[in-house]
C-alpha positions in Angstrom: -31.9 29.3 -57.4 -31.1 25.6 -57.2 -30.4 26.1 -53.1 -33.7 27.7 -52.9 -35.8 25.3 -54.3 -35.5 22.8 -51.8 -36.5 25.1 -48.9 -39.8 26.4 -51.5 -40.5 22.8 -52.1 -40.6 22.5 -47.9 -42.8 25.8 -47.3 -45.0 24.6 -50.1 -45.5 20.9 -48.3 -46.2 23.2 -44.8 -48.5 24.8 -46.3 -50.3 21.8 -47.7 -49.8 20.2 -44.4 -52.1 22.8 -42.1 -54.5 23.4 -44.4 -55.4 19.4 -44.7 -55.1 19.5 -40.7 -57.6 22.4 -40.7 -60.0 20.9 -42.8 -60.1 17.2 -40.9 -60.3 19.6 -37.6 -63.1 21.7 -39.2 -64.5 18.0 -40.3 -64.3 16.5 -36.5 -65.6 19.3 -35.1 -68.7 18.8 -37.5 -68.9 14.7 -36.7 -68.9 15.1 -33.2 -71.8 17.8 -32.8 -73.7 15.3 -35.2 -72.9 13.0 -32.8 -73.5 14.9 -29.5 -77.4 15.7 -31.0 -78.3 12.0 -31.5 -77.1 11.3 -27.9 -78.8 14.4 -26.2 -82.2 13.3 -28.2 -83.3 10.7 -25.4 -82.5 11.6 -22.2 -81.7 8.2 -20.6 -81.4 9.7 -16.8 -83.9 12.2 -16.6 -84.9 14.8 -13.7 -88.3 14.0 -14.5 -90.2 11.4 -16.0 -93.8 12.1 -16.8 -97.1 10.1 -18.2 -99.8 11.1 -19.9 -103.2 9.9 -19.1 -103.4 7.4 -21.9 -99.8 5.6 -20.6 -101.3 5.3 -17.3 -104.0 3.5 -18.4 -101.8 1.0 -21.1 -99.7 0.6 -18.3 -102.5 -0.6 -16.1 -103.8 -2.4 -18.5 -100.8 -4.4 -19.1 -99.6 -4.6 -15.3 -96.2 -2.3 -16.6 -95.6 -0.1 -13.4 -92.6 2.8 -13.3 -89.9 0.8 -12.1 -89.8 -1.5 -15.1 -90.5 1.8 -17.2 -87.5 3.6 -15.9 -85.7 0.3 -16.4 -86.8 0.2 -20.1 -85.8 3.7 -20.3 -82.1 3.0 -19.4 -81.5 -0.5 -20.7 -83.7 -0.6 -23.8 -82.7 -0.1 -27.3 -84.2 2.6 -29.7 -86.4 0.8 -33.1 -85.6 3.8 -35.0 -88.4 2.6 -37.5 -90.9 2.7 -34.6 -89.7 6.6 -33.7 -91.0 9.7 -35.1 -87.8 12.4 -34.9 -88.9 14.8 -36.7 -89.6 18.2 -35.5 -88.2 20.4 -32.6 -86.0 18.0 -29.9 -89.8 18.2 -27.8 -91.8 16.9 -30.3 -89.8 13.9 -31.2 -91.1 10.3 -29.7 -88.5 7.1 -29.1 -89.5 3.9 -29.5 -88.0 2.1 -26.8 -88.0 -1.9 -26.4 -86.5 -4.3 -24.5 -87.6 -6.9 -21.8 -88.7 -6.2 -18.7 -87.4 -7.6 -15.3 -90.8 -9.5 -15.3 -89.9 -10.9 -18.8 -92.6 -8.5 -20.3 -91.4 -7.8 -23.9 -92.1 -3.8 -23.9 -92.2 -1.1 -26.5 -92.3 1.9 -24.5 -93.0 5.3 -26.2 -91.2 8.4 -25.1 -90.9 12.0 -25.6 -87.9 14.1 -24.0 -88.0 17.8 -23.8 -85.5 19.3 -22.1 -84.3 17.7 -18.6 -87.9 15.6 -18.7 -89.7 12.6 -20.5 -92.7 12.1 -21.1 -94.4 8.3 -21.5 -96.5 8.4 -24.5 -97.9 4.9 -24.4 -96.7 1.5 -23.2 -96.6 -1.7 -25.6 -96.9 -4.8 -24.8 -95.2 -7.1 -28.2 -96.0 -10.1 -26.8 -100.0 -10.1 -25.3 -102.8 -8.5 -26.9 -104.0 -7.3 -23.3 -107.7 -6.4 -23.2 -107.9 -2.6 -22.4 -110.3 0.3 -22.7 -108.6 3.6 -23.3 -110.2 5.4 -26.0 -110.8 8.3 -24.5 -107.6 9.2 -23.4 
């Protein structure tokens, strides 16, 4: 018996051994799915990107056209307070803001859904620009 317990002591710590490694896999595994959802949320290099009415007038309004839109879109960085993510991955909006290439500082609202975005509504945190949008 005393040769033998050595070599039960070792299966014993195997044992132990893969089922910790199983669990921090299972654990991993869970992490990076959690972390592969937050990514895929805003699709930063969309097939499509699309504006609603209302946008296209906040853009006008506030001389924002779609190249510093897309630019916002790639280089901005997400106020999660601004954001509304609940609901289904198409009904969640992105505030995005950062500083446009015409030193605009934008907030730029956006909603993915699938391999498109759509522009809610286009911010300007700087000017109070005068603009008449109400019914769109």
């Amino acid at each position: 018996m005393k040769k033998a317990k050595p070599y039960i002591l070792l299966t014993i710590l195997v044992v132990v051994a893969i089922i910790i490694r199983n669990c921090t896999s299972k654990n991993n595994t869970t992490q990076d799915k959690e972390v592969n959802i937050k990514q895929r949320g805003l699709n930063r290099n969309p097939a499509n990107i699309n504006y609603t009415k209302h946008a296209r007038c906040r853009m006008d309004c506030r001389k924002v056209d779609e190249r510093e839109v897309v630019y916002i879109l790639k280089n901005g960085k997400i106020n999660y307070q601004k954001s509304d993510l609940k609901g289904s991955d198409c009904n969640k909006k992105y505030a995005v803001e950062g500083v446009s290439q015409d030193k605009q500082k934008l907030r730029i609202i956006f909603s993915p859904c699938n391999n498109e975005v759509t522009v809610i509504t286009c911010i300007d945190l700087n000017t109070d620009w005068e603009c008449n949008c109400e019914g769109d």
